[in-house]
N, C-alpha and C positions, 0 to 999 in steps of 0.2 A: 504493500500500500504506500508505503513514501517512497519508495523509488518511483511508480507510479504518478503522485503526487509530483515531486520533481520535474520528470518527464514533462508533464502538464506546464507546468509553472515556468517554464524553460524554453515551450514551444508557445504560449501564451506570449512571454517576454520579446521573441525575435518576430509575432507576428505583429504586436504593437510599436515595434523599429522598423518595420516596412515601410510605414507611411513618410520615416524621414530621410534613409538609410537606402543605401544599395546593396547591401551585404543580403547575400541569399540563404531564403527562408526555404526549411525543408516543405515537403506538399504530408496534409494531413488527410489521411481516409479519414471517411465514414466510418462511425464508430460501430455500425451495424454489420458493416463485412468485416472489419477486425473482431467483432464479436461473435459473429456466426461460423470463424473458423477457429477461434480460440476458444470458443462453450463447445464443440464438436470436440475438441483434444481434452476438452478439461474432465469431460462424462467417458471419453473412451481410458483417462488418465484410472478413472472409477472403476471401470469394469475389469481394467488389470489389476487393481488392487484387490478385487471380490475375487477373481480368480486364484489370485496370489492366497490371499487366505483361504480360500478353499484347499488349495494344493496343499497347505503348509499341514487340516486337520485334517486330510484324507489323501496322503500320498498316492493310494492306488486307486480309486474310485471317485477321483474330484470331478471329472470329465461329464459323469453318468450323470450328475443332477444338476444341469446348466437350467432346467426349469426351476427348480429350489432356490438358486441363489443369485441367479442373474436377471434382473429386474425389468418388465417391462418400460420403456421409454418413454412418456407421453412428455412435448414441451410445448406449453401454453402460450399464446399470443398474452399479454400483459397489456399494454397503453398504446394509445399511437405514437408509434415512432420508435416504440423498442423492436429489437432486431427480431423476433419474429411475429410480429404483426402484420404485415402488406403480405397477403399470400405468395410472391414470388422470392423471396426474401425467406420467409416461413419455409417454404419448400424446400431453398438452397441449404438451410441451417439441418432440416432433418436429412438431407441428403449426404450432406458434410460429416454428417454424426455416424448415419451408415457407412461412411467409408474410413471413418476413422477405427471405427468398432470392427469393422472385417479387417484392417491390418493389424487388431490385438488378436483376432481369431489365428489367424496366420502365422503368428509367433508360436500357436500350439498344435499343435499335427494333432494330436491325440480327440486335442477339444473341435476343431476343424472335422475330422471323421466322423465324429458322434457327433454334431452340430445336422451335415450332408446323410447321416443315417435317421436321423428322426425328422427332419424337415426337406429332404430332397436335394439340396443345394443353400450356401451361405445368405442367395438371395431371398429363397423365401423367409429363411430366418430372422433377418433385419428386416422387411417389412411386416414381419408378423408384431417385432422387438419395439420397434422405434416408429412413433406416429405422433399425432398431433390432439391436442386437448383443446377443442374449442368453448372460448366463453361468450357467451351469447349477447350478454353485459359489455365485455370490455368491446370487442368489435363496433356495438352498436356506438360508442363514443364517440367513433371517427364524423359522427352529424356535429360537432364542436365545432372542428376543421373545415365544412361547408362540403360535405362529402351528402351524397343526396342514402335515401332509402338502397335505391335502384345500386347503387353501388355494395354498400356494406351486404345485400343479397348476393351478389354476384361474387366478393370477395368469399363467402360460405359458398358460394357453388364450387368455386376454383379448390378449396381445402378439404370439400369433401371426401375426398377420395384416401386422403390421411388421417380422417378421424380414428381416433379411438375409444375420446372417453370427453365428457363436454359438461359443464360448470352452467349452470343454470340461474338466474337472477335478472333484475328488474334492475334498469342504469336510466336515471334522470338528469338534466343539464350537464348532457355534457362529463358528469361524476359518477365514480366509481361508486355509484348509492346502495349497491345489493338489498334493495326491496326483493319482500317478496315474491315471487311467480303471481303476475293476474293484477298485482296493484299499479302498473306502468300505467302510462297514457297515452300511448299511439300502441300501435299494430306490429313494431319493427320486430320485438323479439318474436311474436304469434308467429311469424311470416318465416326469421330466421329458422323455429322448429320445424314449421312445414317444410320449407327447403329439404332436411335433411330426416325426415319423418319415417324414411325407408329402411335408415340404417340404426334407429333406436332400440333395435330388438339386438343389435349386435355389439354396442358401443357400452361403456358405465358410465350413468348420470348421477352427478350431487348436483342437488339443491342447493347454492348458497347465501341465503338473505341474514340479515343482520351487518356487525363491523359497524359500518358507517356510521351510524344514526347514533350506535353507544359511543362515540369518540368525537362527538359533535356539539355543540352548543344549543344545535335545533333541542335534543335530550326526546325525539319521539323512539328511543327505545320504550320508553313508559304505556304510547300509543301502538305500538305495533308489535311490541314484544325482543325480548333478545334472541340472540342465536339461536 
């Protein structure tokens, strides 16, 4: 974190001498492509380590229970503007994670065979492993930003295909409100579930209303109830 910090504070400094200065300024990414390739190595960092301790309390038989201990992957769009929100973005992050996670596979010959013996090949395996968590709430936010209905639908059409498991709740102004289910005021989350109303038998849904309103000044936890 403070070398980090540093970093920051250092490229911050030589971008505010530009305007007086000729000395050349390095060019800074998008913190979303530095972050969609650097949380892709930090979860594949994970799963060597789960492996690692698997090996260590079952020298001969670590291989056999990769359902046991190896975690399904769901990674959640968050806010506008974090790195996996805008569907094509979102996709490139779980795609990055897949192939970060098949070169730990491939350091294990053992885990690799028993991986292609229960799942057919590596690939169906990480698509079964690694998918996406849609929230119905945070999506709907991008109306803040002047992004219409027609869009935020279309952006759940595009992510569909990587669902796995989706976060359910009610978003007003623009804010992460997590009202209940049914207390909103327009149609957009109704519309979001129908979008994807085919794969709900296939997917795990929570419910998540509450947060907001207990950490707020409004104080209608009192009105609507806690978590």
């Amino acid at each position: 974190l403070i070398g980090s910090f540093e970093n920051v504070k250092n490229l911050l400094f030589d971008l505010k001498n530009t305007v007086f200065s000729d000395v050349f300024v390095p060019v800074a990414y998008p913190y979303q492509e530095i972050a969609i390739k650097n949380g892709a190595k930090n979860i594949s960092e994970g799963i060597k380590m789960l492996i690692e301790r698997e090996k260590a309390r079952d020298p001969n038989n670590w291989y056999k229970n990769i359902a046991q201990y190896l975690p399904d992957i769901v990674i959640e769009e968050s806010y506008p503007g974090a790195p996996a929100t805008r569907p094509d973005i979102w996709k490139k992050l779980l795609e990055n994670t897949r192939e970060e996670i098949r070169k730990i596979i491939e350091e294990y010959p053992e885990l690799k065979r028993e991986i292609e013996k229960q799942y057919g090949n590596i690939d169906n395996y990480l698509k079964y492993k690694v998918g996406a968590t849609l929230d119905v709430g945070h999506i709907k936010m991008y109306e803040k930003y002047g992004y219409k209905k027609e869009d935020i639908l279309k952006w759940v059409e595009e992510i569909k295909p990587e669902i796995k498991h989706l976060h359910v709740h009610e978003t007003q102004w623009g804010t992460d409100t997590h009202l209940p289910l049914g207390l909103g005021w327009d149609d957009i989350i109704a519309q979001e579930l129908e979008k994807i109303k085919d794969i709900l038998g296939n997917i795990s849904v929570v419910h998540e209303p509450g947060a907001w309103y207990s950490t707020t000044g409004l104080n209608l936890a009192s009105i609507y109830g806690s978590e």
